[in-house]
N, C-alpha and C positions, 0 to 999 in steps of 0.2 A: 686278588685273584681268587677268582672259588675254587673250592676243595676236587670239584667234578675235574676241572681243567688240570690242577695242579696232580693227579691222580692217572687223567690220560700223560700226562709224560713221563710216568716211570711204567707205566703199563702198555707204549705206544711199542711195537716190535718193530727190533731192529731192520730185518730182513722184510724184501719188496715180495709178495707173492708173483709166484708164475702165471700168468692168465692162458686158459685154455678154454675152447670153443667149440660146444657139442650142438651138432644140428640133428634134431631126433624130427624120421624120415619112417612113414608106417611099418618100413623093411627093417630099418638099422640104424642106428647113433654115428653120425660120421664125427671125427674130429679134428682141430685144427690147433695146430702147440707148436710152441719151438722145439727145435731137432734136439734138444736135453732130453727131452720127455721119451718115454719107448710107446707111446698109445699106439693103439692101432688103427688102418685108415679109417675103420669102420667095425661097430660092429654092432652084432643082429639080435633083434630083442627079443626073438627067442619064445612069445607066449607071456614076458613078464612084462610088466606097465615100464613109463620111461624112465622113472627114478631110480626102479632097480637095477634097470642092464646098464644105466650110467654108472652108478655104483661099482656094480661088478666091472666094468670095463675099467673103473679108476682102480681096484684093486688089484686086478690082473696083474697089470702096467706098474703095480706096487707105486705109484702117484700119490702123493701126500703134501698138505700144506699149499695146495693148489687154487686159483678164485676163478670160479666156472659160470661160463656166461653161456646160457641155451638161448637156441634157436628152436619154435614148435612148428610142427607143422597146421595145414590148418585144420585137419581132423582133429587137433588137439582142443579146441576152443571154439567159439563162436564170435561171430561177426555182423554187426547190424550199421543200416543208414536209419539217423535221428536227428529230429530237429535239435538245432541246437539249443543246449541249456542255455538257461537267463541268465545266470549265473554267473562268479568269475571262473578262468577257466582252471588256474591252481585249487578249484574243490570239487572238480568234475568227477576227480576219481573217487573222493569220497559221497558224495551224490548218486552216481550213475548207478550203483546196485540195487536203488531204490527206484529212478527213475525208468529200468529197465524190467521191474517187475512184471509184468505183464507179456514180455517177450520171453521169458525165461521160467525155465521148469524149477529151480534151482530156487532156497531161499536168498532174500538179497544178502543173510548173513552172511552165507556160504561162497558168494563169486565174490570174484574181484573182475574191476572193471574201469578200463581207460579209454580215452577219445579224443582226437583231435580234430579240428574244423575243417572243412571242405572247402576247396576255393571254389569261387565264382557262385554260392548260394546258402541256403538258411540253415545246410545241413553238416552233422556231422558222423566220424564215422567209428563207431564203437566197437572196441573186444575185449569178450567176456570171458574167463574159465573161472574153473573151480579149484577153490582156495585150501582144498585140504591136499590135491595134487601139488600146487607148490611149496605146501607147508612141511609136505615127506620128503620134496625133492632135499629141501632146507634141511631139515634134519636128519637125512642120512648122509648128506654132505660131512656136516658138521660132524656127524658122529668118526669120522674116518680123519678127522683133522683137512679138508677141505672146507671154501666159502663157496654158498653159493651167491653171486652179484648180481643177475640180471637174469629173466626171464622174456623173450622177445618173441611176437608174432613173425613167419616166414615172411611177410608182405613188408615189413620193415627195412626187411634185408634186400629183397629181390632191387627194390627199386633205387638203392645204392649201389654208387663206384662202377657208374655205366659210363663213365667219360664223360662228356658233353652234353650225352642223349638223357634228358630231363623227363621228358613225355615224350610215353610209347605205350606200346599194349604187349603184353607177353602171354601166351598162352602156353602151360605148362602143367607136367605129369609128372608125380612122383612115381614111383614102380609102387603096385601094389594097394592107389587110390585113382579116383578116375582125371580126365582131361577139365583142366578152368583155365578161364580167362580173367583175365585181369587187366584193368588200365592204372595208369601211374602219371599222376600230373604234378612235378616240383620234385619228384621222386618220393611220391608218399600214395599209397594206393585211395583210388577214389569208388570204383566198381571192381568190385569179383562175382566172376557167375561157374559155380559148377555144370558140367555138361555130360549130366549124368545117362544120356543116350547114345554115348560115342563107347563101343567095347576097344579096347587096347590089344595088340597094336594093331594100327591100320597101315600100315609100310612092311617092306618087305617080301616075305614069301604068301605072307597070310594076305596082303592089303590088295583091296577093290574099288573100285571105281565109286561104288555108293556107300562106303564108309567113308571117302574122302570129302564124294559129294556131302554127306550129312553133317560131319564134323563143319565144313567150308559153309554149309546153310546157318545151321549154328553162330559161326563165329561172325558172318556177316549180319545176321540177325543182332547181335550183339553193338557191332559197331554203328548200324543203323542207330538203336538207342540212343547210343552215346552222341554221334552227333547232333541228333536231335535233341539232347539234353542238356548237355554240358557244349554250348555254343562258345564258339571263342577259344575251344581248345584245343591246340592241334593235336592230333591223335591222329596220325597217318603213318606210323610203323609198327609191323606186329614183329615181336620178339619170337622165336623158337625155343626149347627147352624141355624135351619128353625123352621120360626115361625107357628104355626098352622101343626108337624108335631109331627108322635111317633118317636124319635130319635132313641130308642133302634133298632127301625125294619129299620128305616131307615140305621141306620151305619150296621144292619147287610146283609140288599139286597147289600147296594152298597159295602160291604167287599167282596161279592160272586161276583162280577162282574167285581173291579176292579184290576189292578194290582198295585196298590199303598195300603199302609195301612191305615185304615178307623177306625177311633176314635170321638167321642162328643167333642164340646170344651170347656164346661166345666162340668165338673166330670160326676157324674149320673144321673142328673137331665133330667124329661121327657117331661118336658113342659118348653122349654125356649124360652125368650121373648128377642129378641133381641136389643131391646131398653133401654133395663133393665142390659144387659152383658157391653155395649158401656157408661154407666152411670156409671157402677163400674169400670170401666178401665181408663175413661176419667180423673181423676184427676192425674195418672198417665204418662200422656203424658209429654215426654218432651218440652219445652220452642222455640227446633230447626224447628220445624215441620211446615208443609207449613199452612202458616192463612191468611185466605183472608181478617182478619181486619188487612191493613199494616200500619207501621207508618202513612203516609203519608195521611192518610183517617182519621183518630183520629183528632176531635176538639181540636185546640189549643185554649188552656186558654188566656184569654183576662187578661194579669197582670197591666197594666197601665190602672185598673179602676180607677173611682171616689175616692171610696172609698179607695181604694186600696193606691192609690196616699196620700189620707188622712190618712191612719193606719200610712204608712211610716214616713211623715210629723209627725204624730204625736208620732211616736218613737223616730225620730230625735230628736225631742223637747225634750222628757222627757230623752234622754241622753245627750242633750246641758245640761240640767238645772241640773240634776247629774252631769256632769263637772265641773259646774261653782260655783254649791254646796262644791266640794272636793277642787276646786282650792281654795275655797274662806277661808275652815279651813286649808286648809295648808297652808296660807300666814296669817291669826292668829297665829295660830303654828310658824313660824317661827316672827312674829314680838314678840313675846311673847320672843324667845331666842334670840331677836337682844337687848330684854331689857334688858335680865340676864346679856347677855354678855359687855352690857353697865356699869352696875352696877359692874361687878366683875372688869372693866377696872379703871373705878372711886376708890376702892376700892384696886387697883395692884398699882394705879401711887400713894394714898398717903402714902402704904405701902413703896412705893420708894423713895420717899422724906423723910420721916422718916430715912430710914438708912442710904441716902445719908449725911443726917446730922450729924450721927454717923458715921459715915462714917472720914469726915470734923476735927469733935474731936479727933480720933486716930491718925492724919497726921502728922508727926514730924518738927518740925521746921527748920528754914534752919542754924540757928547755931549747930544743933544737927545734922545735915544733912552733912556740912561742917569738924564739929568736926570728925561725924564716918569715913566721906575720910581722913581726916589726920592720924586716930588710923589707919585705913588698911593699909594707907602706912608707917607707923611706924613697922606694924605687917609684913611687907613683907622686909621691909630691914633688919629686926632682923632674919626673916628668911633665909634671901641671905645669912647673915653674918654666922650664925649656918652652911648652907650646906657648904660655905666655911671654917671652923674650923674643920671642918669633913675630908674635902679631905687632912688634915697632918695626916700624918699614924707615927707608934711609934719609929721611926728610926731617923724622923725630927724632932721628939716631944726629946728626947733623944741626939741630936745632930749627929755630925762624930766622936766623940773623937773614939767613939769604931775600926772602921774603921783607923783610924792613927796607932789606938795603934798596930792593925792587922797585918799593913805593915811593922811595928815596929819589929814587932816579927820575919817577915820572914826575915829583914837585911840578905844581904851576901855580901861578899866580892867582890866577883864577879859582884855584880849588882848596879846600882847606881841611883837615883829619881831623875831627876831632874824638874817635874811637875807635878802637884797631883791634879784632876776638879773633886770635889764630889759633888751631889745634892740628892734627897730623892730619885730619881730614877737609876741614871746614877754615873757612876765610871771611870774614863780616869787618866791614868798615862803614863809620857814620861820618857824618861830615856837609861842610856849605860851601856853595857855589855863589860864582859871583849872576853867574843867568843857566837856566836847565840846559839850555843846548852843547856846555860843556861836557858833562856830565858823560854823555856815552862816546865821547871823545875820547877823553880820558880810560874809560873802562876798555877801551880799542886799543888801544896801547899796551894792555896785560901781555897780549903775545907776540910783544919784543921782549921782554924779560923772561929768561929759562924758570928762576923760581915762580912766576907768575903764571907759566904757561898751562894750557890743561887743566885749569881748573873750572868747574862751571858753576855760575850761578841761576839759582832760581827766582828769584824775588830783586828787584828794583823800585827802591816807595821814593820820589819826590815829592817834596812840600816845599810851606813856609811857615817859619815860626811866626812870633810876636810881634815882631822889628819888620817883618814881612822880607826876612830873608831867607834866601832858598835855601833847602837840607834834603840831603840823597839818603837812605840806606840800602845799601849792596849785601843782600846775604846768600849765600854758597847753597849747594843741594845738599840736604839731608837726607838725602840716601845715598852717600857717599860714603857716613861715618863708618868708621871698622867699627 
């Protein structure tokens, strides 16, 4: 965070100021505030410039700590149509004071100067005052404990918080300067024409027929222009608003004269004070609008004061020593549980010792140790020996007698043994025939004999010896053996 930022918020004041709204009118300062304030409606500048009878009227009112947003009239300043700059338009106002030389008596140091674009063509529409008038406005403000915030042309205002009505034409008189017209298209004025041949008032006791007519010549003159210039525009309602005039008679001469429609601007009222309409409209202005107090004119706050430097310092402090406060209970806090955990350690290891010793006493000795290998390997040769008594099945358990007796029985004459190989698995006999055909006769007869039965062989050789007599061998399946 930079030190600028961190600086605005011990310096940032608590309290919202009050905004209050002076429209300065060539007669008098009117003002617009909440009902806290005691200002008064208006009041009259007396021979002194605007800054001071604003002043004295904030003092009066004993009004302090207040953010004061003016309204000028347009005697106060200057107003021109310019091509528009090449430029972007966030550098027009630093631009314009130079590009307006030539129009101005004034050096370009000296005005300030704002503008915004015109619709429907190349132009734009610029105003200019001078910079040392709002720079006294600013610092007598300031000196009284008041801001000033915003500096605004009357055409800013007129042409807001009309309802609906966007584009229209107003022609309008303050007391004490002469009759102008003005058009307003989107609500931002695009022409203003003084009508400096019209004397005030033309209604009333005083008004004639060819003051009506000239003012109505005038005003028609005007709107010819405009539609002839600004095509595409509708501009078909004139606004009313003259101070020191009867409106009713007024909106109905110039309704007879002109070819535009002709209305009051606001409602029915027959005496309006136009200093008094720009006071009620004024807080409604938007934020975007041309103000000749620009940034760049506004006192910058001096934050690396004495003091200033000391509040910091002194917060620092009192959040060092909150620090060092918290660091210093939490390192009691923890030595507090480096004690427990001391204590339960002392308390684990002679828990440990304890059972290690019991431990110690349950341990068998090495003759008992010695002796239980001898009983396992006693217990495992008895075991060997069991699985081996197992694998005689009940035929080796019982002998071959039955199997002799078997062969016994099938004797024939024809056939003769002469070798007999029994085991618990396997059966092999050699032997001669008197002709081969006996031969698997004989071995057909195995299963009438129970010891005989179910046994298979694999292999059968027939021959002849020497003497050229026949000889069988019969030998059993070797994958039979256990």
């Amino acid at each position: 965070m930079k030190i600028e930022a961190l600086l605005k918020r011990f310096t940032r004041k608590k309290s919202k100021q009050i905004a209050v709204f002076a429209v300065v009118q060539p007669d008098a300062i009117y003002f617009s505030s909440s009902e806290s304030l005691a200002l008064p409606e208006h009041y009259p500048l007396a021979n002194n410039t605007w800054p001071h009878a604003l002043v004295n009227a904030l003092l009066t009112a004993g009004a302090k700590g207040l953010s004061v947003h003016v309204v000028l009239h347009a005697q106060l300043f200057q107003s021109y149509q310019i091509d528009k700059p090449s430029i972007p338009q966030q550098e027009w106002s630093s631009a314009l004071p130079f590009l307006l030389k030539d129009l101005i008596t004034e050096k370009s140091s000296d005005v300030i100067a704002d503008a915004y674009p015109l619709e429907g063509g190349n132009k734009a529409q610029a105003y200019v005052i001078n910079k040392k008038v709002v720079l006294e406005a600013s610092s007598l403000l300031e000196s009284m404990g008041c801001s000033l915030e915003s500096v605004v042309p009357e055409q800013e205002v007129w042409g807001r918080n009309n309802g609906e009505l966007k584009n229209y034409l107003l022609v309008q008189r303050s007391k004490g300067s002469h009759f102008k017209l003005e058009a307003f298209v989107n609500e931002r004025c695009i022409f203003q024409r003084t009508l400096r041949g019209v004397v005030a008032p033309i209604t009333g006791v005083a008004s004639t027929a060819l003051q009506l007519d000239g003012l109505a010549l005038e005003l028609q003159r005007s709107i010819d222009y405009l539609s002839s210039h600004f095509k595409g525009m509708s501009l078909h309602q004139l606004k009313v608003c003259c101070d020191e005039e009867e409106h009713a008679e007024l909106v109905q001469a110039l309704g007879e004269r002109l070819s535009v429609k002709v209305t009051p601007l606001v409602g029915e009222a027959e005496h309006i004070v136009s200093g008094q309409v720009l006071a009620e409209k004024a807080p409604f202005v938007p934020t975007d609008v041309i103000n000749f107090y620009q940034e760049h004119l506004k006192p910058k706050k001096e934050l690396m004061t004495l003091s200033t430097i000391a509040a910091v310092w002194g917060v620092v402090t009192v959040v060092m020593l909150c620090l060092f406060a918290w660091f210093q209970f939490q390192n009691i806090q923890y030595q507090q549980q480096i004690k427990q955990a001391s204590q339960q350690n002392t308390q684990l290891t002679g828990q440990f010792g304890e059972l290690k010793q019991k431990y110690a006493t349950h341990l068998p000795s090495a003759e008992k140790v010695a002796a239980s290998a001898r009983l396992k390997k006693e217990i495992e040769s008895q075991q060997a020996s069991l699985a081996a008594i197992a694998k005689y099945d009940a035929s080796r358990q019982l002998g071959y007698s039955g199997v002799m007796d078997g062969l016994a029985k099938l004797s024939r004459r024809d056939i003769s043994l002469s070798e007999i190989e029994i085991n618990e698995a396997t059966l092999d006999v050699k032997g001669m025939a008197r002709d081969a055909n006996v031969i698997p006769t004989w071995i057909a007869q195995f299963k009438d004999e129970v010891s005989l039965t179910g046994r298979s062989f694999e292999q059968l050789t027939i021959g002849r010896d020497e003497q050229d007599i026949v000889t069988f061998e019969l030998k059993s399946k070797r994958g039979a053996e256990k």
